[in-house]
N, C-alpha and C positions, 0 to 999 in steps of 0.2 A: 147821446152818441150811440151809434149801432154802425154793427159790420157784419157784413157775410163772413169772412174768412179770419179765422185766428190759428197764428202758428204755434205748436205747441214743439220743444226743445226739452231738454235736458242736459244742462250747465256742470259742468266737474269742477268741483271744490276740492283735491285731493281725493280720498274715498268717497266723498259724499257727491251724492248726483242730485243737482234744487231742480225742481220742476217749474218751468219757465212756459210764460203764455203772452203773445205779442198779435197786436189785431189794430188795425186803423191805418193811419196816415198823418201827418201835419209836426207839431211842437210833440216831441214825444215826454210824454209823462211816466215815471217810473213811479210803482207805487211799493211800499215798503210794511210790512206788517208787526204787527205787534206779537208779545209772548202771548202762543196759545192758540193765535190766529193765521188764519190761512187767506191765500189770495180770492177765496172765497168772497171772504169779507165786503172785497168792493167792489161788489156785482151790482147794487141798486145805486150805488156814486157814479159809477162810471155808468150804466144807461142813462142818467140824468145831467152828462154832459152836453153841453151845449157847442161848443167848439171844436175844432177840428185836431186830431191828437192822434199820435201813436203810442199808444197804452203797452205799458210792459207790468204783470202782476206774476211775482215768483212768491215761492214757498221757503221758508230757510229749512233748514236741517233738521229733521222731526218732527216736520211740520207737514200736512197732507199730504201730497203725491210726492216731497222730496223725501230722499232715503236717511234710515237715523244715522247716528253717528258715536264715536267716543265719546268725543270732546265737547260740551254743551256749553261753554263759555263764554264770557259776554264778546271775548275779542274772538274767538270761533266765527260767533254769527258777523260778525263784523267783516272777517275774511269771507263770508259767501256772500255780502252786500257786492266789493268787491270783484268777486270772480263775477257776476253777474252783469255787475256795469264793464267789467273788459269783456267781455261780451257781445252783451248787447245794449250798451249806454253808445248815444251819437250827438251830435252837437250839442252840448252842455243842455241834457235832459234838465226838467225841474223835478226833483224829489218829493211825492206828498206822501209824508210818511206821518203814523198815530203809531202812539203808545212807545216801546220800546225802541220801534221801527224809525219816532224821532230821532231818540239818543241816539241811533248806529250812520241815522243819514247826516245827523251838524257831525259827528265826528268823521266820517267817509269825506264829505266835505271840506273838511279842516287840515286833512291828511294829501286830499287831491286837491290843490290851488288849478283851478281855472278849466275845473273839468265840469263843473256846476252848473244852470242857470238862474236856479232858484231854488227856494224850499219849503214849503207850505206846513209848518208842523200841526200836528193835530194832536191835542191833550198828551203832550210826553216832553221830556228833554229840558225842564225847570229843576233849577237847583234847590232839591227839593231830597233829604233823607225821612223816608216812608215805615221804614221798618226800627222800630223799636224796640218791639222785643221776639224775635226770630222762632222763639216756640211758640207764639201766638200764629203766627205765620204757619209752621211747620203742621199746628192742629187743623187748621184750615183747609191749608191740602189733603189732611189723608181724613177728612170729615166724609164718611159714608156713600152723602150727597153729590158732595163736590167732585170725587170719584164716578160716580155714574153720571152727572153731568159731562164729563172727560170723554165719557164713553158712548153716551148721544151724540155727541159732538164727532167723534170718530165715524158714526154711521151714515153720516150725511158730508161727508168728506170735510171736514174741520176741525180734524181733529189732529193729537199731536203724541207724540211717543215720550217725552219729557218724565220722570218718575217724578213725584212729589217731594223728595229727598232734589233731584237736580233742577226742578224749579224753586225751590227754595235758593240753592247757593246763586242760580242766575241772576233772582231777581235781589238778592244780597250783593250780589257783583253790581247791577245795573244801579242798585243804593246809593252803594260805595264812590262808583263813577261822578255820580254826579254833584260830586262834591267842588270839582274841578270843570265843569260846566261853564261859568261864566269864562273862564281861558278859552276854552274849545270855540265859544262864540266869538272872541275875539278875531281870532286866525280866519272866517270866513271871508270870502269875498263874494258873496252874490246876495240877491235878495233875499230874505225871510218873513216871512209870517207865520202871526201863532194863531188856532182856533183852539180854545179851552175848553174844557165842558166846567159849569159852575157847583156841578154837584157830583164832580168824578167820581167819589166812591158811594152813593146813593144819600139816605138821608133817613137811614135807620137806624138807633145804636149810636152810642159813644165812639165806637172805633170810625163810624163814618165821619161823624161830627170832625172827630180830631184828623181825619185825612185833607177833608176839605179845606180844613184852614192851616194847615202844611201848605196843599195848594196854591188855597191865592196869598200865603205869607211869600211860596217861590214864587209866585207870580209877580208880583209889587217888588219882590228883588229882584227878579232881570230887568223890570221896567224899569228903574229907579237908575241899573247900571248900565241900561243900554236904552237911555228915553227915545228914541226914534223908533226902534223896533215897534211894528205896528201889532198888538194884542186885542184879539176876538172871545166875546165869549158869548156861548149858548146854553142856554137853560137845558140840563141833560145830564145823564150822567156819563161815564165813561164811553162807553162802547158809539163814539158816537157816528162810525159811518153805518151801523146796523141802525140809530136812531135817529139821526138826522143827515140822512143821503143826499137830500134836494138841497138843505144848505149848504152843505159840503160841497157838491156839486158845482152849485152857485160862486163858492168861496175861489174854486178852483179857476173855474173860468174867469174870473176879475183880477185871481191871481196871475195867470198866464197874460191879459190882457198889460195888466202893468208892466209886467216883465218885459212884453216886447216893447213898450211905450218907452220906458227908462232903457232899453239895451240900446 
């Protein structure tokens, strides 16, 4: 997919102003991002669309060009999903949302009956509790490394204002949430798909071992309680529209193609 002209906006969330980018024509596609990440992200997915689409890629709250805020919250980011789609969401967009960015679209979704058309998740939104013991987590973040990676990531506009103290409670909130997950699936009414990655958190280390099969234990339990749901998965790890753009891509377009077949 390519366009000459992309509009670029600035959405008001209360204090907080998301930086909003809208380019194309056709099935509009909203895309939703994970903790950390920025609209950035799905710059090589979206060239490698094939179909005809009106692309909407915002920022949340602390995240590249949108402005920081208080309040870092799971249900915060959930309120600028929200301000975004009143908006600029129009005839029952499809949602392709990774990582976090799942959890906030089935639940956006769940809260709006019939505002939806679909929702393509990508490695996020499995009833699945990840954190175990929360100072292993908190070492993690303020790990030297992990901090100057923060700050590469800043120089090349991906980066994100979040202290290592307030990514810890969010992604403890987002834990916690998903305890309740298979309900929130319930409540849907539009299409869903899931693409996985099979080796979400890499494949080095004990701690990755024991993510992965968190994983696909949530994995086997949504399938188990919702066997229609149609579940993908790709050899990869997490970050997967930075690693597999062209299949994403692909997934997307076959997504939208069903959609309109079944609507």
């Amino acid at each position: 997919m390519s366009s000459k002209h992309t509009q670029r906006s600035k959405v008001s969330n209360g204090d907080v102003k998301l930086a909003v980018s809208l380019t194309g024509k056709g099935q509009q596609l909203i895309f939703f991002n994970g903790l950390g990440a920025t609209q950035a992200i799905w710059k090589s997915v979206i060239r490698h669309l094939t179909g005809q689409y009106q692309v909407v890629t915002f920022d949340f709250r602390g995240h590249g060009k949108a402005t920081g805020a208080k309040d870092y919250s799971f249900d915060s980011f959930l309120t600028d999903a929200e301000a975004v789609l009143a908006a600029w969401g129009k005839d029952k967009p499809l949602l392709v949302a990774w990582s976090m960015g799942a959890d906030l679209a089935i639940r956006y979704a769940a809260a709006h009956p019939g505002s939806v058309g679909g929702i393509l998740i990508i490695d996020g939104a499995l009833p699945a509790q990840l954190i175990d013991d929360p100072e292993e987590v908190k070492r993690l973040l303020h790990n030297p490394w992990m901090r100057l990676g923060f700050f590469a990531l800043g120089l090349i506009g991906m980066g994100y204002q979040l202290s290592p103290d307030e990514q810890l409670t969010l992604n403890m909130q987002l834990d916690a949430s998903r305890k309740l997950i298979l309900q929130v699936y319930e409540k849907l009414d539009c299409p869903v798909e899931l693409i996985l990655a099979s080796k979400t958190a890499g494949e080095k280390g004990a701690y990755a071992s024991r993510i992965n099969m968190l994983w696909l234990a949530a994995a086997e339990r949504l399938a188990s309680t919702y066997p229609a749901l149609p579940i993908h998965w790709l050899e990869s790890i997490h970050q997967l529209p930075l690693k597999k753009p062209v299949e994403l891509a692909r997934a997307i377009d076959d997504f939208s193609r069903r959609v309109k077949r079944e609507g």
